[in-house]
C-alpha positions in Angstrom: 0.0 0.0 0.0 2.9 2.2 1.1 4.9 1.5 -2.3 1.5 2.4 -4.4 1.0 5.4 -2.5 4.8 6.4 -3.3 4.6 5.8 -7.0 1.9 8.0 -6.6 3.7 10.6 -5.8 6.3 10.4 -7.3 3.7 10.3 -10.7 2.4 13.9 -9.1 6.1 14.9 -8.9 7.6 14.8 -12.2 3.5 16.2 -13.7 4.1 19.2 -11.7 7.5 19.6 -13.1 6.5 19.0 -16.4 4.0 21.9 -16.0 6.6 23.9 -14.9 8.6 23.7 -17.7 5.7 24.3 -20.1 4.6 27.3 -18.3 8.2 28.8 -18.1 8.4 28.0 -21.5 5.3 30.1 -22.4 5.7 32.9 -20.2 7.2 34.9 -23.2 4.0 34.3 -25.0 2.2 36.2 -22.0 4.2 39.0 -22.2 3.7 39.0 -25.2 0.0 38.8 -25.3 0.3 41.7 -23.1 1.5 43.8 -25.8 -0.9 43.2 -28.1 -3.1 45.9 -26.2 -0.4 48.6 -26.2 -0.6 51.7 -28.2 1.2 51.5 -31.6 2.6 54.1 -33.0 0.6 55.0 -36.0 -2.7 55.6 -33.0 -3.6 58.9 -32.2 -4.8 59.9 -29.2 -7.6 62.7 -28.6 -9.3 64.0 -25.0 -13.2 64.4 -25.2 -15.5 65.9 -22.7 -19.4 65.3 -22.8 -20.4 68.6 -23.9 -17.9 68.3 -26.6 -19.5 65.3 -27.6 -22.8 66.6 -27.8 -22.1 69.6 -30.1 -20.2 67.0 -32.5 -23.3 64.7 -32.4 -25.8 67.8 -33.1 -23.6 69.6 -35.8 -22.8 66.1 -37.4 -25.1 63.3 -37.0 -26.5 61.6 -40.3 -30.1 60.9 -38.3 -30.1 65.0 -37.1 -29.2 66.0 -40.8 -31.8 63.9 -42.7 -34.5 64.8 -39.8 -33.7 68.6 -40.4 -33.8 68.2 -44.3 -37.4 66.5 -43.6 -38.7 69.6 -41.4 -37.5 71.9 -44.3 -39.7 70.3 -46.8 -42.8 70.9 -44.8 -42.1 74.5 -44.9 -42.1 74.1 -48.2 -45.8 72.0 -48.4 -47.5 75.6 -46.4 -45.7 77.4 -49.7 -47.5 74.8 -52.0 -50.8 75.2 -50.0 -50.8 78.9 -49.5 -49.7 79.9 -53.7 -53.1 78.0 -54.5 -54.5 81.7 -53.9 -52.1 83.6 -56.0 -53.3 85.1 -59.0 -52.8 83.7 -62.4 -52.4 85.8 -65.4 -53.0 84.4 -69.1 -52.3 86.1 -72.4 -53.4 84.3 -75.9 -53.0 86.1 -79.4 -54.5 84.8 -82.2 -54.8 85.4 -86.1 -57.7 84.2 -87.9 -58.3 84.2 -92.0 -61.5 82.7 -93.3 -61.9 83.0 -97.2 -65.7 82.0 -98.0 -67.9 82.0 -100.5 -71.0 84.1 -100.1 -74.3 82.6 -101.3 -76.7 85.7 -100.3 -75.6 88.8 -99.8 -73.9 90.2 -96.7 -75.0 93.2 -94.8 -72.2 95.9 -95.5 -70.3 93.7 -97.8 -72.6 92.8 -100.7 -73.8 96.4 -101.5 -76.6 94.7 -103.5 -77.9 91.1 -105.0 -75.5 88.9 -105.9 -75.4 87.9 -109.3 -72.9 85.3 -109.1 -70.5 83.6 -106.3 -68.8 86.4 -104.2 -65.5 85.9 -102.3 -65.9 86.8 -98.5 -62.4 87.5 -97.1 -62.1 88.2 -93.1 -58.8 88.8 -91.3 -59.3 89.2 -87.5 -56.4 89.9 -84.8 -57.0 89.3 -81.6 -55.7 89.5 -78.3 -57.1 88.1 -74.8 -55.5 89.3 -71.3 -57.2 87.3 -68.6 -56.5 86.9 -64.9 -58.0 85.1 -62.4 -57.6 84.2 -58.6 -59.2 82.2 -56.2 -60.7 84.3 -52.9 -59.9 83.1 -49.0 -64.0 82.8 -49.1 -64.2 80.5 -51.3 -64.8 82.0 -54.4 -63.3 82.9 -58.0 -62.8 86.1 -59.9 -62.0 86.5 -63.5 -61.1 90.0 -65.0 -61.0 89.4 -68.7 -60.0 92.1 -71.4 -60.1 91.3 -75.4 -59.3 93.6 -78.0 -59.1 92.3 -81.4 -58.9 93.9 -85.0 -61.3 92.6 -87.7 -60.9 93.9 -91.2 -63.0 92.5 -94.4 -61.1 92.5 -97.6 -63.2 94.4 -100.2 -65.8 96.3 -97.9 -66.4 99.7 -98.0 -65.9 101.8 -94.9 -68.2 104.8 -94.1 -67.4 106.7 -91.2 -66.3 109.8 -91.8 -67.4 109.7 -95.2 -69.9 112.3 -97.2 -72.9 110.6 -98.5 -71.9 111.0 -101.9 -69.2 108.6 -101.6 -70.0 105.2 -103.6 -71.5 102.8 -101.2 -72.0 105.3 -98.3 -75.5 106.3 -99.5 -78.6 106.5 -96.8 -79.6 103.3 -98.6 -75.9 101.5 -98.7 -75.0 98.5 -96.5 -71.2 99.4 -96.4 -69.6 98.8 -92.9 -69.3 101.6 -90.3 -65.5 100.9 -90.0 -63.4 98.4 -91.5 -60.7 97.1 -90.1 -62.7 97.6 -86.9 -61.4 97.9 -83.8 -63.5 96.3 -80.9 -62.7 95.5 -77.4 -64.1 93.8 -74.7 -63.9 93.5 -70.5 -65.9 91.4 -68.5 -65.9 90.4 -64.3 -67.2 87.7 -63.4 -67.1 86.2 -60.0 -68.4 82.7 -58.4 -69.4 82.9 -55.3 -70.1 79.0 -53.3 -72.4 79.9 -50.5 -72.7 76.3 -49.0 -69.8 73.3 -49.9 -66.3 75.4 -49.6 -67.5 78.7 -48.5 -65.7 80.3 -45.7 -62.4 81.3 -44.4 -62.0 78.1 -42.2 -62.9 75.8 -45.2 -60.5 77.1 -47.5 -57.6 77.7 -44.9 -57.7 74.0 -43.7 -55.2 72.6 -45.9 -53.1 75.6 -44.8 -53.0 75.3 -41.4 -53.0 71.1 -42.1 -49.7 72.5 -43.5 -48.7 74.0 -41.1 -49.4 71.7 -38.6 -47.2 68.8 -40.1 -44.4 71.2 -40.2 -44.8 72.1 -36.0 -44.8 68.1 -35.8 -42.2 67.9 -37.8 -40.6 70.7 -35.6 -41.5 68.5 -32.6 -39.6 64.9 -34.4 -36.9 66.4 -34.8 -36.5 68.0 -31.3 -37.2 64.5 -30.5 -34.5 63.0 -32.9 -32.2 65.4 -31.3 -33.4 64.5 -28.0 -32.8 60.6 -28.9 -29.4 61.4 -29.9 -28.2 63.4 -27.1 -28.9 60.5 -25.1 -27.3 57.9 -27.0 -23.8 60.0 -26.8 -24.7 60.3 -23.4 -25.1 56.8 -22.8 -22.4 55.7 -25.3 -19.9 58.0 -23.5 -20.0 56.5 -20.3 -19.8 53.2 -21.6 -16.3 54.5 -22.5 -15.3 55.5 -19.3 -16.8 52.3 -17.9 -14.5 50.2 -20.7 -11.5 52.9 -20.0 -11.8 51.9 -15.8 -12.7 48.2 -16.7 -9.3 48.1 -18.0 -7.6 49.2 -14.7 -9.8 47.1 -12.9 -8.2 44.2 -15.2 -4.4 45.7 -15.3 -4.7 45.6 -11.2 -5.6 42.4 -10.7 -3.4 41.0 -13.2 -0.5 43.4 -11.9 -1.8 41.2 -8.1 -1.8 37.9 -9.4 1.7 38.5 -10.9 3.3 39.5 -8.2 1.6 37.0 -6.3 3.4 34.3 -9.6 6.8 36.3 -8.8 6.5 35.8 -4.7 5.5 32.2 -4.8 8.1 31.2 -7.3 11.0 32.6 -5.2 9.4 30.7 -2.2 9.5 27.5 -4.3 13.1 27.8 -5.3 13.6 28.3 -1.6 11.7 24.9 -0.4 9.3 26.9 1.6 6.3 26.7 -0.8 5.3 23.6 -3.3 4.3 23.9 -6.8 1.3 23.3 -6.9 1.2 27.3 -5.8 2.9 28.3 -8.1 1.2 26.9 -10.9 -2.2 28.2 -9.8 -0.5 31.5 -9.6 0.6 31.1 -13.6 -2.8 29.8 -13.8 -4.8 32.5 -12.5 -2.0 34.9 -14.8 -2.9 33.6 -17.6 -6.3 34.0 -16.8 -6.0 37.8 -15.9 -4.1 38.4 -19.0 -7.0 37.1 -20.9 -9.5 39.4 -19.4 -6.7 42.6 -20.0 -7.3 41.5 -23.4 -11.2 41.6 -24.0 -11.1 44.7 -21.6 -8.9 46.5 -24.3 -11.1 45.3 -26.9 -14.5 46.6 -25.5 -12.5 50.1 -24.8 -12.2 49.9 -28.6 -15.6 49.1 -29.4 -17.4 51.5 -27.6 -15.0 54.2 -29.1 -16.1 53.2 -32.3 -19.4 53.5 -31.3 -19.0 57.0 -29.7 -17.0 58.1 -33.2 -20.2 57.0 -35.2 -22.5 59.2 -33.5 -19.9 61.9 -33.9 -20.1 61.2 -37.7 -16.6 62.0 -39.1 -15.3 62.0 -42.4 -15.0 58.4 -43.6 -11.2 59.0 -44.0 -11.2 59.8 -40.2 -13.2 56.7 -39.4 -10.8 54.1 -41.1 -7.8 55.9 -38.9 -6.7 54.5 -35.4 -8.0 57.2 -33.3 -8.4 56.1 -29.5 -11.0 58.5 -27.6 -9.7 59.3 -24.2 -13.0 60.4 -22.2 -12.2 63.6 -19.9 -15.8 63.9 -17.8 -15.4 61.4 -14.6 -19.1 60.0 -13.7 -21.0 61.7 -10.6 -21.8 59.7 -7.1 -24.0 62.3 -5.4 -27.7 61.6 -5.1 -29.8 65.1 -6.8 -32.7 65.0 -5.2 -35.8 64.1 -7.5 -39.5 64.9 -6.9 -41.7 62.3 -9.2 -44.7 64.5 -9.4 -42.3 67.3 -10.5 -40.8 65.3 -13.2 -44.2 64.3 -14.8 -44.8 67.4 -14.8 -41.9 68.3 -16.7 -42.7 65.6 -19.1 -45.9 66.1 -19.7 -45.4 69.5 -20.2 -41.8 69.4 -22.5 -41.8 65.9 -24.2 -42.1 66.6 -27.9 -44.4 63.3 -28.2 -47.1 65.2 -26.1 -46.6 68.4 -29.3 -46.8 66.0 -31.5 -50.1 64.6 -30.9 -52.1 67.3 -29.9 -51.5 69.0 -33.2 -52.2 65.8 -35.3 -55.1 66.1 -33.2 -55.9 69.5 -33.7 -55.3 68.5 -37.6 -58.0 65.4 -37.1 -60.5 68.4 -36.0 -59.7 70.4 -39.1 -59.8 67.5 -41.0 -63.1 66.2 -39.7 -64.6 70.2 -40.3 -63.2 70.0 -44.0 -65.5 66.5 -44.8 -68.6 67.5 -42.6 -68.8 70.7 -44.8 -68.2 68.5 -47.9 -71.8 67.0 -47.1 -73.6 70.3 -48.2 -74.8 70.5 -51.5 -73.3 72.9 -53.9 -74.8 76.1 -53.9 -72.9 78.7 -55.8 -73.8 82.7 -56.6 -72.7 83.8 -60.5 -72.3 87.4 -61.6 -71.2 88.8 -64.2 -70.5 92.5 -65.8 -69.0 93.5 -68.6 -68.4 96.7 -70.9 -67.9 96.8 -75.0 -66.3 99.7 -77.3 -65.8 99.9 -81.2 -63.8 102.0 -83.1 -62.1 103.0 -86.0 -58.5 102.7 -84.3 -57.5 100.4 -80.9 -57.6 103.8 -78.8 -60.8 105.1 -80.2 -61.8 101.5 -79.6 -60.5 102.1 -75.9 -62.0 105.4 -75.1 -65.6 103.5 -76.5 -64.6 100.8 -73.9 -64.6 102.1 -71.1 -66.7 105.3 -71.3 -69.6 103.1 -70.1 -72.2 103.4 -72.6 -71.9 99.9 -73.4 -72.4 97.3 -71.2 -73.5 94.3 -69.8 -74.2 92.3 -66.6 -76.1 89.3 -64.9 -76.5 87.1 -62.0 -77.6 83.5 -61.3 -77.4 81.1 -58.6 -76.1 77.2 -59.6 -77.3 74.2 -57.3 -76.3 70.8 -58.0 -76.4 67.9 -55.1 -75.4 64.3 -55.9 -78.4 61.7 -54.8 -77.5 59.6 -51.7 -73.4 61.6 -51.4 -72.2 58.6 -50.2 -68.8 60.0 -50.8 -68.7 62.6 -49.0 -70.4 61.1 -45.7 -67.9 58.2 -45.8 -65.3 60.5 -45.6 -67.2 62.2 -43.0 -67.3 58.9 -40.9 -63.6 58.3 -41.6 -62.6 61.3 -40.6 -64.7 61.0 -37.2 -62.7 57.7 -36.7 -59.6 59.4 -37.3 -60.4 62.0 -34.6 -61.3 59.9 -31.9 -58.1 57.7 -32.4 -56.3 61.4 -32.9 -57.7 61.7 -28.8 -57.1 58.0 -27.7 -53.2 58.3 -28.8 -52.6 61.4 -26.8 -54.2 59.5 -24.0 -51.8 56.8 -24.4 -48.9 59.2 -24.8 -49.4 60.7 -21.7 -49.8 57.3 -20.2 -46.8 56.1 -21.5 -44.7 58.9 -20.5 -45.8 58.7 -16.9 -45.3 55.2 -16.7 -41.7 55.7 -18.3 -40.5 58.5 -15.4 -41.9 56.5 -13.1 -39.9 53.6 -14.1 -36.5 56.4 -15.0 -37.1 57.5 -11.1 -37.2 54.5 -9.8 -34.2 53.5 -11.8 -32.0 56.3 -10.3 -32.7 55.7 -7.0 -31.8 51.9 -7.5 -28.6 52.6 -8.9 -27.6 55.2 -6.3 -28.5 52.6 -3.6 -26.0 50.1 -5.8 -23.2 52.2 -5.4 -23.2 52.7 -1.6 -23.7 48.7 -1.5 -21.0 47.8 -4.2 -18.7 49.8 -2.3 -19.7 48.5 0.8 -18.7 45.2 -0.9 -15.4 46.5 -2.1 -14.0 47.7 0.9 -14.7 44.2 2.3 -13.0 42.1 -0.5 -10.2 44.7 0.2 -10.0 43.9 3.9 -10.5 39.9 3.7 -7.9 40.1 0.8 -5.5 42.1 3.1 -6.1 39.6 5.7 -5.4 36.5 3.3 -2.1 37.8 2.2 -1.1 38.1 5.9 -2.4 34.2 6.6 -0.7 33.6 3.8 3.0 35.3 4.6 2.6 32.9 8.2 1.0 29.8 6.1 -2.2 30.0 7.5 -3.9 30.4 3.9 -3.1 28.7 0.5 -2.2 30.3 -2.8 -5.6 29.3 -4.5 -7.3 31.2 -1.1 -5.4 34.3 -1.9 -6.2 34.2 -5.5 -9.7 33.4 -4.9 -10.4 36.7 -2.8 -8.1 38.4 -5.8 -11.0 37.9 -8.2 -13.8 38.4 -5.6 -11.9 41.9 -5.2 -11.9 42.8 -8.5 -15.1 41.6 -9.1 -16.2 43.9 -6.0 -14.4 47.1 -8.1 -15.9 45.9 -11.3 -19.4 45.9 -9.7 -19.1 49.3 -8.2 -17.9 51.0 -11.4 -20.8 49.2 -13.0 -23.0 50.6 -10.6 -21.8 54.2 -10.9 -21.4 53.9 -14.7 -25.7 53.1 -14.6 -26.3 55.8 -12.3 -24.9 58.6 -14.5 -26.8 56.3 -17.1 -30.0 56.5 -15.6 -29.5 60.3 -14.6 -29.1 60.7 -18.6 -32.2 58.6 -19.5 -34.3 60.4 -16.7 -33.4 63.7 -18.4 -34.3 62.3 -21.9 -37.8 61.2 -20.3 -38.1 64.6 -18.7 -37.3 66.2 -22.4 -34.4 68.4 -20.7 -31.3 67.2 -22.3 -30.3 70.5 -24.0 -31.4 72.4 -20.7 -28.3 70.7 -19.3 -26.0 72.2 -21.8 -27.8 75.1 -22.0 -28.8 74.5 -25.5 -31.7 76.1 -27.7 -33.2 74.8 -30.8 -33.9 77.5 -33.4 
């Protein structure tokens, strides 16, 4: 049994020394691994504060640019809505020549019977001015003015001529003037009295208009509001990463020197090595987690840089982000019914739908007055001149001797306008879910501080206790080194408490990380994110 027991041993012996040698023999390849996370030398390094960050963010960001570019075109879309009332002006000249043969004879032309086929030649020149404008009531008005020239080829032309002349006689048919000059101006205006009359009729797509441009105002305060938050949040997952990696570097600094100790213990005799390779177990370990701290110090600056928005010649460059804000640990003190308040009263979501409701309203006005029939008022007025010349023809014009006017009222109404009152009943439904999504806004935002209150108040409380929890891994560590030094403890006790410590400093640093977290995301619930960087939105 003895002799077994031995061989035993002496199996355990030459493992461990074995082990040895393969761990001496890779201890290179952990210093090495260590300086994989140095800096090289092509890496630049740059200091950023959180306001800093910010500004970048809002003079940069792809989301801010494209959401700004949107609430420029719905300036535009009041432009497109309000120019439906500017006035149109229209000018058409025309030259007409009609050659016909005459088969009776023609007042002022023929002079007489015909005796065989007679060639009727007209030239007329004319021009037409017309402009026309629709009116905030509702209505149309048309101002019309066409002079023209009309000349017959062949006619005689008696004004101013004595009676003796041939084909001027008492009896003659000649024409008074030829080329005559005649002109023509005539208002009319349509009037509806009952489907689209009235200011608030015709100004509804207008104001629609301009209510999709103050929602539009109210996403991107939002967007802006999102994004803030993100760097916010994205930032102090970089100092988090940044202290994470010291967290890392100290333990694996301890467990080294713990490796360095127990080696020159086991060259002395006075330690076995079984210690010591726990201690190059627990260092490899630690460099391990060095490792995938550097690399999440690198993600989240990548992260941070893409909400920044550089150039993309700047993105494919090593730049490492060093952050310069440190995270606060005092408690501000929070009033929940203040901070709905605030919400309620600030968060863009609230803007937004009471003016979609307020555009429900309009909209619901607009199809209720589309269920009227169409009664519409018609008058007209115009005034006629003739003369030898176009200004004779003018002076005849518009010296009021010859005139015209009239009036009439149009009704049309189609049978059953099932149209219309479907649109009606749409745009009821529309309305009431207009009023049941603001209801649900509001609930949702006072649910959400709620929950962002509650959330600060936990994470405060998490840092007292995580560092409650630190300072006692520090002291029971402390107090295993010493049982260690008089070989009351073991090498595996001493790294054990190693990694609860570190776990302890990891835990706080998480802790205080989420509490400046959660102080961000109750600002972004209370909508005062630019507040705190005294910012303004134009």
């Amino acid at each position: 049994m003895e002799q077994r027991l031995e061989a035993h041993i002496n199996t355990w012996r030459r493992t461990c020394v074995f082990a040895i040698g393969i761990t001496l023999a890779l201890a290179p390849g952990l210093t090495w691994g260590l300086e994989i996370g140095t800096t090289p030398a092509m890496e630049r390094r740059e200091t950023i504060s959180l306001a800093d960050a910010a500004l970048q963010a809002l003079k940069h960001n792809l989301d801010i640019s494209i959401s700004r570019q949107t609430k420029e075109s719905r300036q535009a879309d009041i432009t497109v809505e309000q120019a439906k009332f500017d006035p149109t002006l229209s000018v058409n000249g025309q030259f007409n020549r009609a050659v016909s043969p005459l088969n009776r004879p023609v007042l002022g032309f023929s002079q007489g019977p015909l005796n065989d086929i007679r060639i009727f030649d007209q030239r007329n020149h004319s021009v037409t001015l017309d402009a026309t404008t629709n009116l905030p009531t509702g209505g149309n008005v048309d101002l019309n003015y066409s002079p023209a020239r009309t000349n017959v080829s062949g006619a005689q032309a008696c004004f101013g001529q004595p009676p003796t002349t041939p084909g001027c006689s008492g009896t003659s048919s000649s024409f008074l003037f030829n080329p005559a000059w005649t002109g023509g101006l005539a208002l009319t205006l349509t009037q509806p009295l009952l489907r689209n009359a009235g200011f608030d009729v015709t100004k509804t797509f207008i104001r629609v208009a301009q209510n999709n441009a103050i929602v539009e105002e109210h996403v991107f305060r939002d967007r802006v509001l999102t994004v803030l938050a993100l760097v916010e949040q994205t930032y102090w997952e970089v100092v988090f990463a940044n202290e994470n990696l010291k967290v890392a570097e100290a333990a694996l600094k301890a467990a080294q020197e713990l490796l360095a100790t127990n080696r020159a213990k086991a060259k002395a005799g006075i330690m076995s090595i079984v210690d010591v390779l726990q201690a190059e177990a627990a260092v490899a370990s630690r460099v391990e987690q060095v490792l995938v701290a550097d690399k999440a110090i690198r993600d989240q600056e990548d992260q941070l840089r893409r909400l920044l928005n550089p150039a993309e010649e700047d993105l494919r460059q090593d730049l490492r982000l060093t952050p310069l804000d440190q995270p606060v640990v005092t408690l501000e003190p929070i009033s929940l019914q203040e901070a709905i308040d605030k919400a309620i009263e600030q968060r863009p979501e609230i803007a937004q739908a009471m003016k979609n409701m307020e555009t429900s309203d309009l909209n619901t006005k607009f199809a209720k007055n589309q269920i009227l029939p169409t009664l519409s008022f018609q008058g007209t007025m115009g005034m006629a001149g003739l003369g030898k010349d176009y200004g004779d023809s003018v002076n005849r014009n518009f010296n009021g001797d010859y005139y015209n006017y009239g009036a009439g009222l149009v009704l049309s109404y189609p049978l059953g306008n099932r149209s219309a009152w479907s649109a009606y009943n749409k745009r009821q439904l529309e309305e009431k879910n207009a009023e049941a999504s603001l209801m649900n806004v509001r609930q949702q935002i006072i649910v959400g501080v709620r929950e962002a209150v509650r959330r600060v108040q936990t994470d405060f409380k998490r840092i007292e206790t995580t560092r409650s929890a630190r300072i006692m891994a520090e002291k029971q560590l402390q107090a295993e080194q010493e049982r260690l030094k008089v070989g009351l403890s073991t090498t595996r006790f001493v790294l054990d408490f190693q990694r609860d410590l570190a776990t302890a400093q990891g835990n706080e640093l998480r802790a205080t990380v989420d509490y400046n977290k959660s102080l961000s995301n109750l600002s972004r619930h209370k909508a005062t994110t630019l507040d705190r960087y005294n910012l303004q939105l134009n």
